[in-house]
C-alpha positions as CSV (number, residue, x, y, z in Angstrom):
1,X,-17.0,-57.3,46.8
2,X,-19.0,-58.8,44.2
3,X,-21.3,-55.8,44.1
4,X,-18.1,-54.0,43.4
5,X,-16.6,-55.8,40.6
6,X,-20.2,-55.8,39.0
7,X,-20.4,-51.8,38.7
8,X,-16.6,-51.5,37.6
9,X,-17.8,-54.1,35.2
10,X,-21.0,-52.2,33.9
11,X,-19.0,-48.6,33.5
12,X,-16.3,-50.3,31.3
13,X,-18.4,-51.9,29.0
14,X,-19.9,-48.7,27.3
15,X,-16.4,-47.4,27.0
16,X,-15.3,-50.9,25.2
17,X,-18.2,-50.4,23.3
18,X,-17.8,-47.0,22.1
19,X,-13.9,-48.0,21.2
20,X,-14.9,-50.7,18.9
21,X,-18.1,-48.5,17.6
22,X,-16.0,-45.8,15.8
23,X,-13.1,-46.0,14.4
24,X,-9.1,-45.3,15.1
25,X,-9.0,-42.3,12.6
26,X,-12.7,-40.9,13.9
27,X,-11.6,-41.7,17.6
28,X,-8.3,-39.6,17.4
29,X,-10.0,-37.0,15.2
30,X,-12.4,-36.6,18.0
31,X,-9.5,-36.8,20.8
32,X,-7.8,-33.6,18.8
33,X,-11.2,-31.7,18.8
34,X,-11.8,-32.3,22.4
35,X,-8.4,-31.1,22.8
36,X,-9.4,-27.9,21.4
37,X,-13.0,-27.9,23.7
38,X,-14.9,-29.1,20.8
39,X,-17.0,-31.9,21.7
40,X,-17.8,-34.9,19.3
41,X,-19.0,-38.5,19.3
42,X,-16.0,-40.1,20.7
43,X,-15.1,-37.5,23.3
44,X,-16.9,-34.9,25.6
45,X,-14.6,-31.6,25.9
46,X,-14.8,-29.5,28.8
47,X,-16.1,-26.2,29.5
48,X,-12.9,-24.7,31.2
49,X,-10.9,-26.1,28.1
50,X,-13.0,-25.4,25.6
51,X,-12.7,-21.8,27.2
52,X,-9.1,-21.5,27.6
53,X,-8.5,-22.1,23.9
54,X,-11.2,-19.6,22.6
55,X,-9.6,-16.8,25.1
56,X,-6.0,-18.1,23.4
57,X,-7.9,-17.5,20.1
58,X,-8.8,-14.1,21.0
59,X,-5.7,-13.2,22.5
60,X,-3.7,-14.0,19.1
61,X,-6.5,-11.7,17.2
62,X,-6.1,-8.9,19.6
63,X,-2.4,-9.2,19.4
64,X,-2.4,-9.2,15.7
65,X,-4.9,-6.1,15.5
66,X,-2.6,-4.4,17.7
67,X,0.4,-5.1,15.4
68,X,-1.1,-3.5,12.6
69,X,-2.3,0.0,15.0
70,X,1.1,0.1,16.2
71,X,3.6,-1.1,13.3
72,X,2.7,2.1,11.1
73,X,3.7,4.1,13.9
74,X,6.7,2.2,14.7
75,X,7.8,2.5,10.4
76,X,7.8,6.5,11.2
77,X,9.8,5.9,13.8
78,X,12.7,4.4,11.6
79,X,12.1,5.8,8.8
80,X,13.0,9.4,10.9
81,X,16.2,8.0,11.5
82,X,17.1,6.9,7.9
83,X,20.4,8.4,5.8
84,X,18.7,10.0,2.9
85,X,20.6,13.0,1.9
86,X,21.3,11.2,-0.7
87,X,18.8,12.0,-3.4
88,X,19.5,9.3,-5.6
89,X,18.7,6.7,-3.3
90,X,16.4,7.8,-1.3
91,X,13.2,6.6,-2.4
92,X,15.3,3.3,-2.3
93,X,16.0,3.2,1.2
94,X,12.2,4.3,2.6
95,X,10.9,1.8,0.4
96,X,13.2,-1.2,2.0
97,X,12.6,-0.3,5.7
98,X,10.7,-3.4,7.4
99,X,12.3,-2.8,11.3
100,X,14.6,-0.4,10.4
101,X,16.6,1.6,7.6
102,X,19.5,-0.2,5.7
103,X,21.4,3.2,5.3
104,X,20.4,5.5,9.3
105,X,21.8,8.2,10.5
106,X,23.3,5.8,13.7
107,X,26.1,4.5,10.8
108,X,29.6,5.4,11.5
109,X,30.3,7.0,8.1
110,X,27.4,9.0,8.2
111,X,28.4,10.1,12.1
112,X,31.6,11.1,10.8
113,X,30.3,12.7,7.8
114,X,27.8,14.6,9.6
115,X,28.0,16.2,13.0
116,X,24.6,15.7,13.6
117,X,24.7,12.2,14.6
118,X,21.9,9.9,15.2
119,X,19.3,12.9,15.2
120,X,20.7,14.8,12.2
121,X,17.3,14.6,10.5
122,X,15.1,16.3,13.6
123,X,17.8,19.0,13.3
124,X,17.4,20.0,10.5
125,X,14.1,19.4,10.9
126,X,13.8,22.2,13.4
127,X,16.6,24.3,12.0
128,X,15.9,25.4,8.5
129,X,13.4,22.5,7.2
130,X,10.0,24.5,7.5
131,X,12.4,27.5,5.3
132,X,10.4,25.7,2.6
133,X,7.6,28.6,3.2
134,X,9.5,31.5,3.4
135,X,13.1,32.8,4.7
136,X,11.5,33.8,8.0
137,X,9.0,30.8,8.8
138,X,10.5,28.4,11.4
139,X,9.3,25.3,13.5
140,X,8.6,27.4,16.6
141,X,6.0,30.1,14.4
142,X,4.5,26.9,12.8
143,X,4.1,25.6,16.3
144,X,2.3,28.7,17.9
145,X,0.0,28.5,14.7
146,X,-0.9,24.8,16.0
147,X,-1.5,26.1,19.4
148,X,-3.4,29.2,18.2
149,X,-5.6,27.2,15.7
150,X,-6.5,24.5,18.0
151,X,-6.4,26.1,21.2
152,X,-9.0,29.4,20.8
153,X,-11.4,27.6,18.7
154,X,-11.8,24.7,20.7
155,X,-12.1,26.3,23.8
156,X,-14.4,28.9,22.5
157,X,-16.5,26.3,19.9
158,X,-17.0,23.9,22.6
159,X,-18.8,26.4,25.2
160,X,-20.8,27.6,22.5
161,X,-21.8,23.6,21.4
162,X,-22.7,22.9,24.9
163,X,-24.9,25.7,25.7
164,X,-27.1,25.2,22.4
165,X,-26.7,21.2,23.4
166,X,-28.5,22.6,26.8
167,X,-30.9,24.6,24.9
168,X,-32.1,21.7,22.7
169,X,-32.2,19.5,26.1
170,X,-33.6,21.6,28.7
171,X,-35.3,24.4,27.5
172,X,-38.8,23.7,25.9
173,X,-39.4,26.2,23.4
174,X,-41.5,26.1,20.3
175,X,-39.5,24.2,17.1
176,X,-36.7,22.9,19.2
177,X,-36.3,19.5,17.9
178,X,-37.4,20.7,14.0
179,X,-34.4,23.3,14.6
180,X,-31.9,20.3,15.8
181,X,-32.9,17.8,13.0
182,X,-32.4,20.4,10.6
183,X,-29.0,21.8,11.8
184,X,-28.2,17.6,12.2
185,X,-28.8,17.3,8.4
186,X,-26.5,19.7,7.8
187,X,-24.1,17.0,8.6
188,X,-24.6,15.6,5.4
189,X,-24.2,18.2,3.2
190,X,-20.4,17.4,1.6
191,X,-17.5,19.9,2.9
192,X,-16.1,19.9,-0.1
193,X,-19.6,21.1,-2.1
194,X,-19.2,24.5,-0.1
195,X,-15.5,24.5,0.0
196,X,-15.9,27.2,-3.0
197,X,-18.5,29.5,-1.7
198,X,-16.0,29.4,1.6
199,X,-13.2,30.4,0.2
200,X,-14.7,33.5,-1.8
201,X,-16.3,34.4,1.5
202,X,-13.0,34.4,3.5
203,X,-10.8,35.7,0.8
204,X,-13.5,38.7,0.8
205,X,-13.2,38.7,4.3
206,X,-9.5,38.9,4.0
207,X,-9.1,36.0,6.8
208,X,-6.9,34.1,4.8
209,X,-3.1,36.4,5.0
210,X,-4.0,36.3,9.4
211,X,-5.2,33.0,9.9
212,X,-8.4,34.1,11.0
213,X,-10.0,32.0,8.7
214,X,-9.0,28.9,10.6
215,X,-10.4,30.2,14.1
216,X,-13.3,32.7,14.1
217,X,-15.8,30.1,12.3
218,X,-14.7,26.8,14.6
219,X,-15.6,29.5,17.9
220,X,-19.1,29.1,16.7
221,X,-19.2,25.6,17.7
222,X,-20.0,22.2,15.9
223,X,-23.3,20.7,15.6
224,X,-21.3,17.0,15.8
225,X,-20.5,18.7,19.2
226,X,-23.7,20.0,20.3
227,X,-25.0,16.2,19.3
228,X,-22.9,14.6,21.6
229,X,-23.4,16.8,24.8
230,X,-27.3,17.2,24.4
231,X,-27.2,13.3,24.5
232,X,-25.6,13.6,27.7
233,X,-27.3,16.6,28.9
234,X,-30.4,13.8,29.0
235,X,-29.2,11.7,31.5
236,X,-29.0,14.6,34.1
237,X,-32.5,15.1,36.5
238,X,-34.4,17.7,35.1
239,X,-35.5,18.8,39.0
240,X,-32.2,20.2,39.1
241,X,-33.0,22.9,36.6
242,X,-36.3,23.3,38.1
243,X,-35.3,23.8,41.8
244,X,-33.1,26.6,40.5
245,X,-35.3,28.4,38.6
246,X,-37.7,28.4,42.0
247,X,-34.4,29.9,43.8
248,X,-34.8,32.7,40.8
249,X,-31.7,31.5,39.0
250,X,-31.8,32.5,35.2
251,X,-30.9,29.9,32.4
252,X,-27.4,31.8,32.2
253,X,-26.7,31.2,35.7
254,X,-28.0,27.9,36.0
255,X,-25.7,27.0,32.2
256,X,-22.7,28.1,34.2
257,X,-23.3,26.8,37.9
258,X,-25.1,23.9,37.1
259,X,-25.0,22.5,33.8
260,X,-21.0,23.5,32.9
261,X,-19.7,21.7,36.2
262,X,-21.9,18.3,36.0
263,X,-21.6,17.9,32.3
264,X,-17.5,18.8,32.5
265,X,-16.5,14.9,31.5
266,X,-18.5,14.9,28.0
267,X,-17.5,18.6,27.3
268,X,-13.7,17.8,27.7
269,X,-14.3,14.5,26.3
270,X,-15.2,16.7,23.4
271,X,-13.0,19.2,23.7
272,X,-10.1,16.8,23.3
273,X,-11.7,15.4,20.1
274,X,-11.8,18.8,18.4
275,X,-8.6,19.5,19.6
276,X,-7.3,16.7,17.7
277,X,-8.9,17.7,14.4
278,X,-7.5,21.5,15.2
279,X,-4.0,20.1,15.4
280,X,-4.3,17.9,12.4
281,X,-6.1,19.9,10.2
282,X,-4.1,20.1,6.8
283,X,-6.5,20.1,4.4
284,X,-8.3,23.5,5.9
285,X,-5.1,25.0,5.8
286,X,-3.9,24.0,2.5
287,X,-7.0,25.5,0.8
288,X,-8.0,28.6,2.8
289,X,-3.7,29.8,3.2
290,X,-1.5,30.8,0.9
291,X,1.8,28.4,0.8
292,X,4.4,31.3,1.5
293,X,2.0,32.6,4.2
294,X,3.1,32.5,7.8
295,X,-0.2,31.8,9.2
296,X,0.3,28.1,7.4
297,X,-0.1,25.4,10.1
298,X,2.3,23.0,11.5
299,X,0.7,19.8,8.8
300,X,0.8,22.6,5.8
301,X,4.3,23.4,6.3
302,X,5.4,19.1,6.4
303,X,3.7,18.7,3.5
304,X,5.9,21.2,2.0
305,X,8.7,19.7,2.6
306,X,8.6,17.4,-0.2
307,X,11.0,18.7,-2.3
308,X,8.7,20.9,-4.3
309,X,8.7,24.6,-3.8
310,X,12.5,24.7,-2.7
311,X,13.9,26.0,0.5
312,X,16.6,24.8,2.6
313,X,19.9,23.4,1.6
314,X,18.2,19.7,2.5
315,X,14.5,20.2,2.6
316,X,14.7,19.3,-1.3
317,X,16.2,16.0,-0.4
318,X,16.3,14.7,2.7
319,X,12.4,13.0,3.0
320,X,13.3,11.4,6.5
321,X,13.5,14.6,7.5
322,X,10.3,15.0,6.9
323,X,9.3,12.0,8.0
324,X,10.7,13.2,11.4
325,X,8.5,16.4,11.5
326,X,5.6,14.0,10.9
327,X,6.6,12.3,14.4
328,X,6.7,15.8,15.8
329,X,3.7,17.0,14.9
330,X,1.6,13.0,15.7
331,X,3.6,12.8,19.0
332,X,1.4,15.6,21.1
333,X,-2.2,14.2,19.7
334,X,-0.4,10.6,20.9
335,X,0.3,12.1,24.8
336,X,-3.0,13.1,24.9
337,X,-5.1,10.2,24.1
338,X,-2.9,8.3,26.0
339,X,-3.7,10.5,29.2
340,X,-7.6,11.2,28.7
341,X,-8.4,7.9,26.9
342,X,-10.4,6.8,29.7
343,X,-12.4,10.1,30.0
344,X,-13.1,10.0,25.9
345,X,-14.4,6.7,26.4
346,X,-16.6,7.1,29.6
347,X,-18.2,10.0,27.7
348,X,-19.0,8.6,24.4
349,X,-20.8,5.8,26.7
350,X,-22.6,7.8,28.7
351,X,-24.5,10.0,26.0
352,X,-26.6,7.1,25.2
353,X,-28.2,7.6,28.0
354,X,-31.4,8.9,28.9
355,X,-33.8,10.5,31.4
């Protein structure tokens, strides 16, 4: 027993010890840190604390960040729903939307002014918005553009970037990689230094009254393209290639049976991406088409919509309405990333790979 009292004895007194050692304002300061698994004179925090509150921490960050991706969004969404026929207030009423408009379309005396209801500005929207253009251009012709623009040239551009990605990765011939660096540097060559010489060449071409101009030169491929699936391309066994060619299999036919199917992930992965710059892709439209042209894409005709160029009876007017043809035209890029994240994501990881 006395043993007992001795040890009990000899493990309080460092603690005593250490109490009168600091003082009262360093030994709470030191009590708060270890709270926060931050260790100190006084007190010793602990591991599983300290990382509970740095995963809180990171949490609250992640959460913010995903505020500011998702509010901008979310500000469309409201703003598409605001009562802005009014011209006068208008800019008024977009500017003071934080959750949602002062003055929507949901209000009772706008309901029973309009019979449109709560949707009144995606009607007109899709009923005589895009009239901006021309009498005879509607949403439905701006949307087969979309489809038409993003569609053939992806498809098309992205078979073409993965066989030269195969030919710079499999195929040992003589200049290969001084070829690839030098169609890599092109990259940083400025679009809009050529965007001149471009335009004379399509307007010669007469590509620009079709829409041609926005498909035949993406079904060439992209070198950003061709980059990204030759880095993949690496990571597949080489003895693959070779058993075929014993077999008597030609490059074609081993591009096709071999190479299309295993490197399918990055090459939709990739697809997607251009797809996405298809579908968005204002500024290629605004410069290469005329404005009254009906080969204008679904982002060119929007941005026409802003009360410039006249049009419909509330094109000139209403900017929620456009505001609502911007959540149209985002909404299909949005449903696809959402689906095919995963897949974009795999892929960009895996072309760091190598043989």
């Amino acid at each position: 027993m006395e043993n007992m009292e001795n040890v009990e004895n000899n493990v309080e007194q460092p603690v005593v010890q250490e109490e009168e050692q600091y003082s009262a304002l360093s030994y709470a300061v030191g009590a708060v840190l270890a709270f926060f698994g931050i260790s100190s004179k006084t007190h010793r925090a602990s591991k599983k604390r300290a990382k509970f509150v740095g995963d809180i921490f990171t949490y609250i960050i992640l959460l913010f960040g995903t505020f500011l991706m998702v509010y901008p969004f979310w500000w469309m969404i409201a703003a598409s729903f605001a009562d802005t026929t009014d011209s006068a207030s208008a800019t008024q009423i977009i500017r003071e939307i934080v959750w949602w408009p002062t003055r929507s379309t949901a209000g009772s005396a706008f309901s029973s002014t309009h019979a449109g209801g709560l949707f009144w500005n995606y009607r007109i929207f899709f009923t005589e918005g895009l009239t901006v253009v021309n009498d005879d251009f509607t949403f439905w012709r701006a949307l087969l553009n979309n489809l038409l623009y993003s569609i053939v040239p992806v498809v098309v551009g992205v078979i073409t970037s993965a066989s030269a990605a195969f030919s710079f990765a499999k195929i040992n011939w003589i200049g290969r990689n001084a070829v690839f660096y030098f169609l890599l540097a092109a990259i940083m060559v400025p679009g809009p230094s050529i965007m001149t010489a471009q335009y004379a060449m399509y307007h010669g071409l007469h590509w620009q009254e079709n829409g041609l101009v926005l498909i035949i030169p993406g079904m060439f491929g992209s070198i950003m393209t061709a980059f990204f699936i030759r880095q993949f391309l690496f990571g597949l066994p080489t003895s693959i290639i070779e058993a075929a060619k014993i077999d008597g299999a030609g490059y074609f036919r081993i591009f096709c049976g071999f190479i299309l199917p295993l490197a399918m992930p990055a090459i939709m992965a990739q697809g997607l991406l251009s797809f996405m710059g298809c579908w968005n892709n204002y500024m290629g439209s605004y410069i290469m088409i005329p404005d009254n042209s009906n080969a204008v894409n679904l982002p060119h005709a929007i941005a026409k919509m802003d009360g410039y160029g006249g049009g419909g009876r509330y094109a000139s007017q209403n900017y929620a309405a456009v505001i609502a043809g911007s959540v149209i035209c985002v909404i299909p890029v949005m449903v696809l990333f959402a689906c095919f994240q995963k897949l974009i994501i795999s892929s960009l990881m895996l072309t760091g790979s190598k043989e």
